[in-house]
Biopython code that builds the backbone (N, CA, C, O; Angstrom):
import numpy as np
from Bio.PDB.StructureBuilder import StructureBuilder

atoms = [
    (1, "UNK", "N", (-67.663, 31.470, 0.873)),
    (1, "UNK", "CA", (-67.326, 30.084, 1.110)),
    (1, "UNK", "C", (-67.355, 29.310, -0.197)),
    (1, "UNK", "O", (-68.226, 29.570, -1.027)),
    (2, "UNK", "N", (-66.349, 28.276, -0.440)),
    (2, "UNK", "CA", (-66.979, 27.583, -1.645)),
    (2, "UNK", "C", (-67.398, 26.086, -0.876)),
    (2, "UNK", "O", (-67.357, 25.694, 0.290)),
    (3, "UNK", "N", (-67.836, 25.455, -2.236)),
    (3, "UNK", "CA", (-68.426, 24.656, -1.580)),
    (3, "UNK", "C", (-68.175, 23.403, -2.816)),
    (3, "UNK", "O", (-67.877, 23.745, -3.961)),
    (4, "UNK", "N", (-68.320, 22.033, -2.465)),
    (4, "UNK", "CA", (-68.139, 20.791, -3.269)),
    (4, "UNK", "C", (-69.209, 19.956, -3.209)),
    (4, "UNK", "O", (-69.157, 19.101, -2.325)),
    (5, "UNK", "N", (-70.728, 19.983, -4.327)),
    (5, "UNK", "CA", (-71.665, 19.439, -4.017)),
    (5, "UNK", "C", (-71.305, 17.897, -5.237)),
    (5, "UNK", "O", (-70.716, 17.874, -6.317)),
    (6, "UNK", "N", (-71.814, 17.049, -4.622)),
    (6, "UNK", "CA", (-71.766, 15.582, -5.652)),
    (6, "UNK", "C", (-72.958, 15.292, -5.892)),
    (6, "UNK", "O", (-73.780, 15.724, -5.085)),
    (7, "UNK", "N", (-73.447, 14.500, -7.027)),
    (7, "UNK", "CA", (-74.783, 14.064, -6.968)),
    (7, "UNK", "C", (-74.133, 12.641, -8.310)),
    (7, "UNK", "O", (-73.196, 12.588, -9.106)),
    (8, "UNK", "N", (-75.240, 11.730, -7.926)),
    (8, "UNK", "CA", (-75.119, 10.645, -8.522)),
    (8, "UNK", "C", (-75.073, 10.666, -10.200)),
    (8, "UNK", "O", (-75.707, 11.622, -10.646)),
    (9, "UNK", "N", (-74.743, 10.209, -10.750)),
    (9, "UNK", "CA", (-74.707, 9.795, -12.265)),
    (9, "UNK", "C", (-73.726, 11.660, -12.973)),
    (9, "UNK", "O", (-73.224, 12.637, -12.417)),
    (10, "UNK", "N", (-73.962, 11.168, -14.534)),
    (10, "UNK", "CA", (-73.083, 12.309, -15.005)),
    (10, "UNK", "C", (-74.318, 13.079, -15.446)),
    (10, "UNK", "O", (-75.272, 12.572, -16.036)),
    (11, "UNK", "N", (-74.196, 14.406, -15.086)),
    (11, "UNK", "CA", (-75.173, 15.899, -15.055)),
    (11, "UNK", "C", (-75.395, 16.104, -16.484)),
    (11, "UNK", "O", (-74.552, 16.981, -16.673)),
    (12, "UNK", "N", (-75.855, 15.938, -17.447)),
    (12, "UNK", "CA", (-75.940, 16.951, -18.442)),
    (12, "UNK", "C", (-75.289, 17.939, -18.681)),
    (12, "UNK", "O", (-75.470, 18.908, -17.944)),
    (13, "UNK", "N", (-74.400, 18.033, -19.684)),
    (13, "UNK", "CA", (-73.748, 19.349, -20.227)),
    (13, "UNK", "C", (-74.544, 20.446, -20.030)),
    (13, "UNK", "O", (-74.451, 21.408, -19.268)),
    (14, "UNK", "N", (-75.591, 20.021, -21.116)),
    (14, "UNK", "CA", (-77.016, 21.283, -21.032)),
    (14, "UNK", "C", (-77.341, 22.113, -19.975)),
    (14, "UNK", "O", (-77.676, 23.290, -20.110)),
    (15, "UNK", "N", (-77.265, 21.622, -19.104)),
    (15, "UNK", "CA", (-77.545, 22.656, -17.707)),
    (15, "UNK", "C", (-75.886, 23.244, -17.291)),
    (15, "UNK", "O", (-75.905, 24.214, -16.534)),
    (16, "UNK", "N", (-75.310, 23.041, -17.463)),
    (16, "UNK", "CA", (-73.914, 23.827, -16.877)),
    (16, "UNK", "C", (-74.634, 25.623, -16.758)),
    (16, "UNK", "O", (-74.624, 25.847, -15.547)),
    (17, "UNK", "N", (-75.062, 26.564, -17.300)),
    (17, "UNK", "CA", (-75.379, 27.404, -17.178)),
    (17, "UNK", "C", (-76.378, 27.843, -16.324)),
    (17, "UNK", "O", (-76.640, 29.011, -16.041)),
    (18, "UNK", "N", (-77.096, 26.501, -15.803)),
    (18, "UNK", "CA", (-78.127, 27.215, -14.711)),
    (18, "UNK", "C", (-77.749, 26.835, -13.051)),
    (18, "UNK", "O", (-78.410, 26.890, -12.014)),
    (19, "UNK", "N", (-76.330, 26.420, -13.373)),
    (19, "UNK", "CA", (-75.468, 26.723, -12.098)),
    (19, "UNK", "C", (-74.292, 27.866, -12.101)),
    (19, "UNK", "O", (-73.091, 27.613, -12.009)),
    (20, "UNK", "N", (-74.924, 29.303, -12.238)),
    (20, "UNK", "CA", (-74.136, 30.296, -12.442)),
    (20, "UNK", "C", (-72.340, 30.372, -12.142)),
    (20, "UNK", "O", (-71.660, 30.692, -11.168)),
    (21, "UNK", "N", (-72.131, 30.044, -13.100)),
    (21, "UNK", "CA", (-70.952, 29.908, -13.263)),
    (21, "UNK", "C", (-69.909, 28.840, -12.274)),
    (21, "UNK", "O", (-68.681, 28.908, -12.215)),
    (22, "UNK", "N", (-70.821, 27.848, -11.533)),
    (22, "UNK", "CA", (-69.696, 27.142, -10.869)),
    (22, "UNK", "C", (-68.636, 25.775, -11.824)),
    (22, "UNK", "O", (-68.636, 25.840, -13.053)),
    (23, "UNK", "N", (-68.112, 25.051, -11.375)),
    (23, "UNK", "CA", (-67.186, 24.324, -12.104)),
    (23, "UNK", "C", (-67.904, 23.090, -12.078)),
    (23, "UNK", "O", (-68.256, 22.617, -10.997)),
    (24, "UNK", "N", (-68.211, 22.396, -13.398)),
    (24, "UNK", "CA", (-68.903, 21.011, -12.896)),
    (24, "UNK", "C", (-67.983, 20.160, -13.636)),
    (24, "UNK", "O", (-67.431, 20.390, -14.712)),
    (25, "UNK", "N", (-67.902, 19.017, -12.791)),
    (25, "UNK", "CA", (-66.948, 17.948, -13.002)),
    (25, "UNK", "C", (-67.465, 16.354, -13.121)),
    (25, "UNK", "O", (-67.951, 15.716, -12.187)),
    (26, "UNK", "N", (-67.259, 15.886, -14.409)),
    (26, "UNK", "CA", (-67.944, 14.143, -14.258)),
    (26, "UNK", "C", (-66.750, 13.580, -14.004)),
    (26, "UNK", "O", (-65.718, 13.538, -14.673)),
    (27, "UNK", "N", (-67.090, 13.063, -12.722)),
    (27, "UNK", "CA", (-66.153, 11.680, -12.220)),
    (27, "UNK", "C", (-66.291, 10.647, -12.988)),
    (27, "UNK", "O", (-67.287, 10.318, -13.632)),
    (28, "UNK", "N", (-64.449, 9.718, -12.856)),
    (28, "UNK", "CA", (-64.704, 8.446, -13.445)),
    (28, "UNK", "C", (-65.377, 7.604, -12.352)),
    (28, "UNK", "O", (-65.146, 6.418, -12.587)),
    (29, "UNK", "N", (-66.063, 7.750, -11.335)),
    (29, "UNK", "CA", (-66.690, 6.516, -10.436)),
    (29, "UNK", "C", (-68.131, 7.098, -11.097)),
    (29, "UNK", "O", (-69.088, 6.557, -10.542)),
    (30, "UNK", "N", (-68.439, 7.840, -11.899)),
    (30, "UNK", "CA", (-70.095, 8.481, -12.203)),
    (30, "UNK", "C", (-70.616, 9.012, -11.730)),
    (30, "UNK", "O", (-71.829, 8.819, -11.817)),
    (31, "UNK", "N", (-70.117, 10.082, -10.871)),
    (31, "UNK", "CA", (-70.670, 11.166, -10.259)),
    (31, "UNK", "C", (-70.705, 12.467, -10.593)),
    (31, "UNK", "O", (-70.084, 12.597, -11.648)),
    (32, "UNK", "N", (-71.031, 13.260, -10.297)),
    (32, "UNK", "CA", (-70.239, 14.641, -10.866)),
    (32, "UNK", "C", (-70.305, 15.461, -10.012)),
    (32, "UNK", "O", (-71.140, 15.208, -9.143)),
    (33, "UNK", "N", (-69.703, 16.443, -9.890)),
    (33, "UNK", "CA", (-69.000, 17.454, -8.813)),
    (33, "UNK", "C", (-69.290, 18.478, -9.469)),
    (33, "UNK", "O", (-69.009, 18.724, -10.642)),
    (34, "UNK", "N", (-70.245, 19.519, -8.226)),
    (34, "UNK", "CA", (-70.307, 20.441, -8.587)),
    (34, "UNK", "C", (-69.348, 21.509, -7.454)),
    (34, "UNK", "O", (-69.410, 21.151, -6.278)),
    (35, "UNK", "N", (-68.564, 22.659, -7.724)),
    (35, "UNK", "CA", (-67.829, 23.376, -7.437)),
    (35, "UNK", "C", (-67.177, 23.948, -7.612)),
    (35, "UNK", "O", (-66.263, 23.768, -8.417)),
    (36, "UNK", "N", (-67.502, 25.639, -6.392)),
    (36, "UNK", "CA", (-66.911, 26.917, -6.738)),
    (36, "UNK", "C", (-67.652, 27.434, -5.463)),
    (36, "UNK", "O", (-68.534, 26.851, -4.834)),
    (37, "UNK", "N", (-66.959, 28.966, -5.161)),
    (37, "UNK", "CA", (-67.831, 29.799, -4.443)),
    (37, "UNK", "C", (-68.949, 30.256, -4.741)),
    (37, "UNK", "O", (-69.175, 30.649, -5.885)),
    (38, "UNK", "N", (-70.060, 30.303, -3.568)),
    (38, "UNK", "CA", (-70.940, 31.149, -3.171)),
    (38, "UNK", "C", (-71.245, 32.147, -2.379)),
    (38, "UNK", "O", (-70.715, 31.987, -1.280)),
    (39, "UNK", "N", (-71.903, 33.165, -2.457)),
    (39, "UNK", "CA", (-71.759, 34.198, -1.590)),
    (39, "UNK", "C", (-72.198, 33.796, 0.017)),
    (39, "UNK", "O", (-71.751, 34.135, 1.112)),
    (40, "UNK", "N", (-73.401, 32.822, -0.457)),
    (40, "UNK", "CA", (-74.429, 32.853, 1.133)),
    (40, "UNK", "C", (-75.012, 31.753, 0.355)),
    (40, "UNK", "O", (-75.026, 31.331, -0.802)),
    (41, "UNK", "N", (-75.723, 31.346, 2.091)),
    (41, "UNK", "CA", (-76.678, 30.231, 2.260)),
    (41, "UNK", "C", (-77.704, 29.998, 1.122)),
    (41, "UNK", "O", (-78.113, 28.979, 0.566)),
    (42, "UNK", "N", (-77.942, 31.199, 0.996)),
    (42, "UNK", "CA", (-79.220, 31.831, -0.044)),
    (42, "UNK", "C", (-78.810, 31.087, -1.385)),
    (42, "UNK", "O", (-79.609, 30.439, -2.060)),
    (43, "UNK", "N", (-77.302, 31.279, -1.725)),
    (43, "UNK", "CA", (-76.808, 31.377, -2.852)),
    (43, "UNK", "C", (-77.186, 29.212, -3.081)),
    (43, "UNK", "O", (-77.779, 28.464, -3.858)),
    (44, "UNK", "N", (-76.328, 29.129, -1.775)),
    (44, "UNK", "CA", (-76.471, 27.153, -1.767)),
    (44, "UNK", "C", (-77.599, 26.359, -1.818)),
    (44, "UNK", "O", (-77.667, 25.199, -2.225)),
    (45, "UNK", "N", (-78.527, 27.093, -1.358)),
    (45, "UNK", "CA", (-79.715, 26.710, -1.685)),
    (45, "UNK", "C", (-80.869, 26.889, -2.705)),
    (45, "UNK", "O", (-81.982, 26.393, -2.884)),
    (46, "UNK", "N", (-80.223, 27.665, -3.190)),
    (46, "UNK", "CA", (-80.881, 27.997, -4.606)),
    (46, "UNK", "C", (-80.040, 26.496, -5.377)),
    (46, "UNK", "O", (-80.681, 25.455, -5.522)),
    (47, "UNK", "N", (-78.649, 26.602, -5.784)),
    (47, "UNK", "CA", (-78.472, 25.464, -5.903)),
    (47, "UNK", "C", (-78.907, 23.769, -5.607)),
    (47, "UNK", "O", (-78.654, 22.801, -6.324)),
    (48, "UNK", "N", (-79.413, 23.797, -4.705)),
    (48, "UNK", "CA", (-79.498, 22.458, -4.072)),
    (48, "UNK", "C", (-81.306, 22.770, -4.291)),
    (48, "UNK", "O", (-82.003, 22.005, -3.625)),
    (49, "UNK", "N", (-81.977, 23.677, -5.045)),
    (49, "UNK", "CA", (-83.490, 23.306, -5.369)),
    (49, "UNK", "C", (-83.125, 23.197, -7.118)),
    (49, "UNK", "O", (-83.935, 22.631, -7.852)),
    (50, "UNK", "N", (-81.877, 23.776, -7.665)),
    (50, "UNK", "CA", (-81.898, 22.997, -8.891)),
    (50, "UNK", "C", (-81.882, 21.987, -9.055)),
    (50, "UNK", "O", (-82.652, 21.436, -9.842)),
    (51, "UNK", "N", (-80.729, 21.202, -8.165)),
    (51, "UNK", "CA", (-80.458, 20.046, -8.374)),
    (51, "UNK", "C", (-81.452, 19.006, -7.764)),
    (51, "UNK", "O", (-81.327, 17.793, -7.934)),
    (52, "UNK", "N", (-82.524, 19.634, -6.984)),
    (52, "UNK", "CA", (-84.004, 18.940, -6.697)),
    (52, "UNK", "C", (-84.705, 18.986, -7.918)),
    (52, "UNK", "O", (-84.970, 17.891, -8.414)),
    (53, "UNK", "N", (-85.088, 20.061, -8.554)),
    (53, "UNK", "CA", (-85.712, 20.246, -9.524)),
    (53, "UNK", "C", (-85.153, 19.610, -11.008)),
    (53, "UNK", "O", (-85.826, 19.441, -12.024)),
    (54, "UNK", "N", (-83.870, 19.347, -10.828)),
    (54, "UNK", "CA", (-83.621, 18.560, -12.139)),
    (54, "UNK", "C", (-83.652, 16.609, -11.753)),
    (54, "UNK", "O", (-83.361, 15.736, -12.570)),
    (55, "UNK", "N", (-84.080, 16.389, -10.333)),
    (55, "UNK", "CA", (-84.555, 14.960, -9.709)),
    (55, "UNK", "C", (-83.029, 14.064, -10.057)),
    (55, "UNK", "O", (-82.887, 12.966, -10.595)),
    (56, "UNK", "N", (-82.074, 14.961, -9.548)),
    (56, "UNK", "CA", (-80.600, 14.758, -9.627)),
    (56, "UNK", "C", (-80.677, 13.802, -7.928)),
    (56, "UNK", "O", (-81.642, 13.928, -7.175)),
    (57, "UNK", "N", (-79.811, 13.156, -7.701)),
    (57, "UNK", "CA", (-79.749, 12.555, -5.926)),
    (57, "UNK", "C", (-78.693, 13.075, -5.428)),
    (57, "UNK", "O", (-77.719, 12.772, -6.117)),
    (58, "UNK", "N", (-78.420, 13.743, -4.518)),
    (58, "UNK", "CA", (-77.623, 14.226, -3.863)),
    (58, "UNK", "C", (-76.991, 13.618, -3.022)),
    (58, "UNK", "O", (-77.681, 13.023, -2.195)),
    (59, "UNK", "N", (-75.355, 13.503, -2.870)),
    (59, "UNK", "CA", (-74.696, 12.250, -2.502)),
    (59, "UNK", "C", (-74.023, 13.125, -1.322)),
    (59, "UNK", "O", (-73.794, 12.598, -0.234)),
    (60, "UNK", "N", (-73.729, 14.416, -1.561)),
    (60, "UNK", "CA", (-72.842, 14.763, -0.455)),
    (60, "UNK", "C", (-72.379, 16.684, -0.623)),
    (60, "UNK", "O", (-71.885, 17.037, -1.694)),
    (61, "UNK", "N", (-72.507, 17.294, 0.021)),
    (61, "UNK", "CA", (-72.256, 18.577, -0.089)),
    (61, "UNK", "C", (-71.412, 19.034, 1.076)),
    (61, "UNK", "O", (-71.896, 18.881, 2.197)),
    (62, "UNK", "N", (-70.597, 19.401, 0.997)),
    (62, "UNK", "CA", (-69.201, 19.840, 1.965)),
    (62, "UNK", "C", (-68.894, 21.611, 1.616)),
    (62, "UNK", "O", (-68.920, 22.243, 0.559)),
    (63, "UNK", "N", (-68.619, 21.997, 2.979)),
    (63, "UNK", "CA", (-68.375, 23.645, 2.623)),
    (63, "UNK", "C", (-66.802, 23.502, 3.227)),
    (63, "UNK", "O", (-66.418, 22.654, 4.033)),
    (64, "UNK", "N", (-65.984, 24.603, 2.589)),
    (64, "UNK", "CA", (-64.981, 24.817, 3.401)),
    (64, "UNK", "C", (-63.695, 25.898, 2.375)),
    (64, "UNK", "O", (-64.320, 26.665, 1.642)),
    (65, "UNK", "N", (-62.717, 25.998, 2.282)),
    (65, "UNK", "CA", (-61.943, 26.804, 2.013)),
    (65, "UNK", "C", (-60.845, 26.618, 0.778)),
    (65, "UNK", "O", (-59.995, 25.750, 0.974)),
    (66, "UNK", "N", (-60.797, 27.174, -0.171)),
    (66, "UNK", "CA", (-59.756, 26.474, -1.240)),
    (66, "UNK", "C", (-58.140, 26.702, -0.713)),
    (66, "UNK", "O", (-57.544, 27.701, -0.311)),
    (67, "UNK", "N", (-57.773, 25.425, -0.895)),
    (67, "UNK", "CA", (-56.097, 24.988, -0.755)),
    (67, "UNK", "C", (-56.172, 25.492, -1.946)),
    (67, "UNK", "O", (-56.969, 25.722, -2.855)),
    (68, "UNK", "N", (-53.945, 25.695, -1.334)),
    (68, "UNK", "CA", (-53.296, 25.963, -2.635)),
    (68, "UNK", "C", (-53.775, 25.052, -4.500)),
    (68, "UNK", "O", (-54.039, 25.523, -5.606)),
    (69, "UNK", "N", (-53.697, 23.987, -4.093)),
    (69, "UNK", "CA", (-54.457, 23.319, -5.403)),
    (69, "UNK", "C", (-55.756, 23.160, -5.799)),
    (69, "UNK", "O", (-56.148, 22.135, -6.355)),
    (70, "UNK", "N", (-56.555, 24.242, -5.515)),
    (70, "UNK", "CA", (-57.441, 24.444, -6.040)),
    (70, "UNK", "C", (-58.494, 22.929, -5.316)),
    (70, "UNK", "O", (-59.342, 22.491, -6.093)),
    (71, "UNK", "N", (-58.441, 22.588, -4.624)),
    (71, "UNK", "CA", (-59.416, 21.433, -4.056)),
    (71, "UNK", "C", (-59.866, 22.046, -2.196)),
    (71, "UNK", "O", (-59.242, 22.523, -1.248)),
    (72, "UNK", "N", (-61.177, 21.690, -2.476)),
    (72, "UNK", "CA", (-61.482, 21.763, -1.243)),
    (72, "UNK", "C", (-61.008, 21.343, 0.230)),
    (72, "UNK", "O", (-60.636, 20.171, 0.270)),
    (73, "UNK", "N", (-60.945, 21.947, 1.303)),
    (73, "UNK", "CA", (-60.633, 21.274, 2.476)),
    (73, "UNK", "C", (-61.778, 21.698, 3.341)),
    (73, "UNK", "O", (-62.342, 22.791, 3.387)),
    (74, "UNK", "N", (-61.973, 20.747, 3.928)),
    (74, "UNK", "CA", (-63.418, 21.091, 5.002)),
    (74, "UNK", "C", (-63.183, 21.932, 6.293)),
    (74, "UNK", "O", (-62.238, 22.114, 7.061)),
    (75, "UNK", "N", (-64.509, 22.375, 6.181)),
    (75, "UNK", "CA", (-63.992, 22.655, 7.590)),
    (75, "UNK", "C", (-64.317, 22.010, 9.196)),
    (75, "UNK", "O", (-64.541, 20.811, 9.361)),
    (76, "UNK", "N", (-64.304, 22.798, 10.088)),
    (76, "UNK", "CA", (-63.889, 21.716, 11.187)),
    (76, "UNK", "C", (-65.308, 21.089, 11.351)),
    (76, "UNK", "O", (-64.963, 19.918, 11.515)),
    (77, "UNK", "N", (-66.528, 21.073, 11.412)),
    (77, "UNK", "CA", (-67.716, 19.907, 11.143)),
    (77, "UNK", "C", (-67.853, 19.277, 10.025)),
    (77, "UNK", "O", (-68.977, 18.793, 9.897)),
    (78, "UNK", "N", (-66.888, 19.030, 8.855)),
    (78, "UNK", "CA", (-66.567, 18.439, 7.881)),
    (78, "UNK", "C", (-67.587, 18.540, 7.006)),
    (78, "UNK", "O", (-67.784, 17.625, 6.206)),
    (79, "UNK", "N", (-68.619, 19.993, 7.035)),
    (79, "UNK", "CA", (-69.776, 19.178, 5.496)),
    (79, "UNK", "C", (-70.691, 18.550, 6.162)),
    (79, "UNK", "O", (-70.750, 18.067, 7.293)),
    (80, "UNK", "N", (-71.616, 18.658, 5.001)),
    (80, "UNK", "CA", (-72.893, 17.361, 5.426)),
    (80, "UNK", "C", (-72.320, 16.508, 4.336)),
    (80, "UNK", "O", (-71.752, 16.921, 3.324)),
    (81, "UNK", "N", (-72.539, 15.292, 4.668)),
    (81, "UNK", "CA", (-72.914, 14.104, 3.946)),
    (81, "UNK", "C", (-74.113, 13.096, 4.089)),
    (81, "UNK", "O", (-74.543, 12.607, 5.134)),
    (82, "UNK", "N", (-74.561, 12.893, 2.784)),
    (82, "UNK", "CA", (-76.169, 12.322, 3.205)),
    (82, "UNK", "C", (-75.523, 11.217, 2.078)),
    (82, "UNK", "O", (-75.051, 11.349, 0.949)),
    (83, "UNK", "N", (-75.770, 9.974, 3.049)),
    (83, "UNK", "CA", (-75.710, 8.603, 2.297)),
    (83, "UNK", "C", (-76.332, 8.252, 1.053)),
    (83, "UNK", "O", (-77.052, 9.078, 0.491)),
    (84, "UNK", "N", (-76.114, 7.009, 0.517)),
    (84, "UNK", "CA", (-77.374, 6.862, -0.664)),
    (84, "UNK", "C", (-78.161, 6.006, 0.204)),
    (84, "UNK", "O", (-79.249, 5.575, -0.177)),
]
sb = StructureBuilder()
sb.init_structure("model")
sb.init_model(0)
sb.init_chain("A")
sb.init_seg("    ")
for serial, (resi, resn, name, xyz) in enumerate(atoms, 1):
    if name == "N":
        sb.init_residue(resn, " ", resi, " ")
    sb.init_atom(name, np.array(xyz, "f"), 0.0, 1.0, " ", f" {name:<3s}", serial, name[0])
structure = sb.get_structure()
């Protein structure tokens, strides 16, 4: 599955490597996007205790399937989203 996690403000370059190889992206609204596939649950949650452990806020994490252009589409329970 891949997956499209957001978290508030722009991430540090510096850590790009201790999110094994996914794609991280700083938005112009100041967010940044993290995304790519994972194998398993295991895999997403290891993620989502980095991004605890680096006291990052987590804005929204969506699972679902890559379209032709390379962007996520959800699937049919659309993701979690957790407000600010």
């Amino acid at each position: 599955m891949t997956y499209k996690i957001r978290i508030k403000g722009h991430m540090d370059t510096k850590w790009v490597d201790w999110f094994d190889g996914l794609q991280i992206t700083h938005e112009k609204d100041g967010t940044t996007t993290i995304y790519g596939p994972l194998p398993d649950q295991a895999a997403l949650h290891s993620i989502l205790r980095k991004i605890r452990d680096l006291n990052l806020q987590l804005i929204s994490v969506k699972q679902g399937k890559l379209d032709p252009e390379n962007e996520i589409s959800t699937n049919s329970n659309g993701g979690v989203h957790i407000d600010d």
